[in-house]
C-alpha positions in Angstrom: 29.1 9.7 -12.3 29.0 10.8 -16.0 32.3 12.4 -17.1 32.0 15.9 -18.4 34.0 17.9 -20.8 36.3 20.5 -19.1 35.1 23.6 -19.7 35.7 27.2 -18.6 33.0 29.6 -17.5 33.8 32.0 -20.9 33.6 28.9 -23.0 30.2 28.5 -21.0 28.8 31.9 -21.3 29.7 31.3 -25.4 27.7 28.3 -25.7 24.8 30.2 -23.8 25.3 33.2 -25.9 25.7 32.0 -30.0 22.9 32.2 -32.0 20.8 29.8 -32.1 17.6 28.3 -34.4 15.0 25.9 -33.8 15.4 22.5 -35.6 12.9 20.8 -33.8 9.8 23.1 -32.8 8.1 22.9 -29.6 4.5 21.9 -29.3 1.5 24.3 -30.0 0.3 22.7 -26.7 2.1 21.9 -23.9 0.9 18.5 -22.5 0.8 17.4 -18.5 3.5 15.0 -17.6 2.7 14.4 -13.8 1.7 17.5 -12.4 3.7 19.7 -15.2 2.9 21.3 -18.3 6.0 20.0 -20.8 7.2 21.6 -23.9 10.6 21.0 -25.2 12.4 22.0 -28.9 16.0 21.3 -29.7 18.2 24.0 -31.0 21.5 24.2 -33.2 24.6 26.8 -33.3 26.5 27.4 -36.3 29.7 26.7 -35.4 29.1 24.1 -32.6 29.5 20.6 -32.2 26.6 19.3 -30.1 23.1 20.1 -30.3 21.1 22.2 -27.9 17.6 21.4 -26.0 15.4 23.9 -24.7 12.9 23.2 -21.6 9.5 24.6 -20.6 8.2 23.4 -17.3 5.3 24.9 -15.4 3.5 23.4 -12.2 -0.1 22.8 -12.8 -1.4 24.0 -9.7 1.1 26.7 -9.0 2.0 28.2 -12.0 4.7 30.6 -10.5 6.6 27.5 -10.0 8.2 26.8 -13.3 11.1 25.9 -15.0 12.7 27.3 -18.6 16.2 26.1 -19.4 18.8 24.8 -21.9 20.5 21.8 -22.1 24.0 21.3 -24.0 24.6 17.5 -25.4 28.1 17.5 -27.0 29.1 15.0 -29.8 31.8 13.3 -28.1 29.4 11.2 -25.5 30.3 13.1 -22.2 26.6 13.0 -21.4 24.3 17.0 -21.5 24.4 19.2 -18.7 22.0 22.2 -18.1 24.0 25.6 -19.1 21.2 27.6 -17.9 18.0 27.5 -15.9 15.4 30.1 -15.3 13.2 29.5 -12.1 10.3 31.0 -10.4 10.2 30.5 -6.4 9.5 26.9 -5.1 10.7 26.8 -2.1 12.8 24.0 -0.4 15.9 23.0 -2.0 17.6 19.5 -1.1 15.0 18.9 1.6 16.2 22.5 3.6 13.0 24.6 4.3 12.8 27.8 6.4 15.7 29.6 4.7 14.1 32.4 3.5 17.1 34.4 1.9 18.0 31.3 -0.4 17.5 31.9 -4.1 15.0 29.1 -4.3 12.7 31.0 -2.5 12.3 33.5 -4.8 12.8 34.1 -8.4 16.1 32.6 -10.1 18.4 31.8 -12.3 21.5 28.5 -12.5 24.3 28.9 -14.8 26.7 26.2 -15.2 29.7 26.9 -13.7 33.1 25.3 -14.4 33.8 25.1 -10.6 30.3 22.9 -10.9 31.6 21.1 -13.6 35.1 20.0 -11.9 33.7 19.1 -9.1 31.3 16.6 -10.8 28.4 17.8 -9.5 25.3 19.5 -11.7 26.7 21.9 -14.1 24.1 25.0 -13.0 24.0 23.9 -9.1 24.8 27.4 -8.0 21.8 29.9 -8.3 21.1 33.6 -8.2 18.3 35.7 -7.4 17.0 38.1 -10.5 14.6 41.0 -10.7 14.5 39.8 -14.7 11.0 38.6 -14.6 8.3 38.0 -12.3 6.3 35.6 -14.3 6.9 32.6 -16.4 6.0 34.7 -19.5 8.6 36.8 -18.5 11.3 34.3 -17.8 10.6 32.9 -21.5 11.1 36.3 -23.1 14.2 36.7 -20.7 15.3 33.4 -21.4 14.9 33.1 -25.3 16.8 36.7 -25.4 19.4 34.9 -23.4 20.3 32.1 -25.5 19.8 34.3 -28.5 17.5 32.3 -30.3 17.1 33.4 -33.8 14.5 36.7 -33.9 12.7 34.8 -36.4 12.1 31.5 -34.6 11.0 33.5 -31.7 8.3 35.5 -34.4 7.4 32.4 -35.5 6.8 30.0 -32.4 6.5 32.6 -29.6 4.5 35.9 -31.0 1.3 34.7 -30.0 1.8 33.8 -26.3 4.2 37.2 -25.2 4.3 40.6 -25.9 8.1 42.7 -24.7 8.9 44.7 -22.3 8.1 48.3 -22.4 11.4 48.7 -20.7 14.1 46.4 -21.3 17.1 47.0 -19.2 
């Protein structure tokens, strides 16, 4: 088991929330990996010690099963966790199918929790179910509004693929 740094769920919602910028830039293509389409860019904070990587995952076949999160890798070695995780519905989770009313089956989010955390398991186990997007398009603008990436990284690397919300809660 990796030891993790203690953290509280504030301290967690900060690291999710601070500004961030792109330092590496994703691809201009996402390539297959298996059956998914990867793209990945790592991020800094001002302020923070660690770095930040960003996730893009979508299923080849079914598209609406997808993955767009962020990953926190702290200087002092205690190994990167997944702070957040945007998901479209893919059914089954840890080998349970035919529950219906779990998250997974629809769309979601994982946050890290520090009750996660403590208890050694994956930081963002716990998952919700969000009317925040109904697409992977959607997701990413959700997402990269989320983490508060830099309005000028997003012009730069995302303009071309997503256009906002008429109606942004």
């Amino acid at each position: 088991m990796i030891q993790r740094v203690a953290l509280t769920d504030g301290e967690i919602a900060n690291l999710i929330s601070f500004r961030k910028t792109i330092t590496e830039a994703p691809r201009r293509e996402f390539r297959l990996v298996n059956a998914d389409l990867r793209n990945d860019m790592k991020l800094a904070a001002e302020g923070i010690s660690g770095e930040f990587y960003a996730f893009m995952r979508i299923n080849e076949d079914f598209r609406e099963n997808f993955s767009v999160g962020l990953k926190y890798h702290p200087r002092d070695g205690n190994g990167d966790f997944v702070l957040i995780r945007c998901n479209g519905p893919h059914g089954g989770f840890n080998g349970k199918i035919g529950y219906a009313d779990h998250p997974h089956w629809a769309f979601h989010i994982h946050k890290a929790t520090a009750r996660a955390i403590e208890a050694g398991e994956k930081a963002e186990k716990f998952a919700e179910i969000t009317g925040e997007y109904a697409s992977y398009e959607e997701a990413l603008w959700f997402f990269l509004r989320e983490i508060n990436l830099d309005p000028a990284d997003i012009a730069k690397y995302f303009s071309s693929n997503m256009q906002p919300r008429l109606f942004v809660n």
